[in-house]
C-alpha positions in Angstrom: 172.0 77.5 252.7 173.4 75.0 250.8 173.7 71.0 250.8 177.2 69.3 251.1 177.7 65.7 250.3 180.8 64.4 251.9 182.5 61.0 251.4 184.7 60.9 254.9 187.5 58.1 254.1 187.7 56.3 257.5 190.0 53.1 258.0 193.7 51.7 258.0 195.5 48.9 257.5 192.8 46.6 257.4 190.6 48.1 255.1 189.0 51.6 254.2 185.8 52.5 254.0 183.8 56.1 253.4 180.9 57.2 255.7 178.7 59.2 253.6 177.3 62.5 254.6 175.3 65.5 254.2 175.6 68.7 255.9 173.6 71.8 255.3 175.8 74.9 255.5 175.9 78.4 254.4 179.8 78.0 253.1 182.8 76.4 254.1 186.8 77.3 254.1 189.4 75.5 254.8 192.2 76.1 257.6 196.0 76.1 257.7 195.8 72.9 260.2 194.3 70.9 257.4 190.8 70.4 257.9 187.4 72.1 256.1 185.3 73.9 258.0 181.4 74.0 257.7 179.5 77.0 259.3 176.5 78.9 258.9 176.1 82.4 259.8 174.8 83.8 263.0 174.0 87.1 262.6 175.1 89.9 260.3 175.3 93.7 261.1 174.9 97.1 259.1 177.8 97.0 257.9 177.5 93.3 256.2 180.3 91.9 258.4 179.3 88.4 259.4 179.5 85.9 262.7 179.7 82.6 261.5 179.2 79.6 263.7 181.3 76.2 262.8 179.5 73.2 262.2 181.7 70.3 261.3 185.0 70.1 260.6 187.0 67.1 258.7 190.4 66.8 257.2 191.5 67.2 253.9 192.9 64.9 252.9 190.0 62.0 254.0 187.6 64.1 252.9 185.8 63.9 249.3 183.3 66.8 248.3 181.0 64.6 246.2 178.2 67.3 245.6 177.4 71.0 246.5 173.7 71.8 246.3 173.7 75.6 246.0 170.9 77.7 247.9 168.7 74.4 249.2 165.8 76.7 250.0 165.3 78.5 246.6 164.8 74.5 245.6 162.6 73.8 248.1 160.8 76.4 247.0 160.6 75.9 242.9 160.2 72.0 243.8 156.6 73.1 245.9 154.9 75.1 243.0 
């Protein structure tokens, strides 16, 4: 699992601003429409093919990847001993 730290660019004419946010994820592509896609995985079978579940999506181009924290739990875990 990893930790994403998103700047979403939000706004128009008046002014633009970023919300700021995290989103824990196994991986994420992107699509032909334009947008990232977040998702975690389901369930794997024998094989090693994957179901994945989307989480979030937002679009390219108002989206900033500020920060990928890879494998959060292996962290977790080295922060605890």
């Amino acid at each position: 699992m990893n930790r994403y730290h998103l700047d979403i660019i939000v706004g128009g004419p008046v002014g633009i601003l970023t919300n700021l946010i995290e989103i824990e994820a196994d991986g994420f592509d992107y699509s032909n429409s334009g947008s990232y896609k977040f998702w975690k995985v389901v369930s794997e079978d024998d094989i090693g093919i994957k179901d994945r579940e989307v989480i979030a999506m937002y679009p390219i181009d108002r989206t900033i990847i500020r920060k990928i924290e890879n494998d959060i739990n292996k962290l977790s875990k080295h922060k605890s001993k």
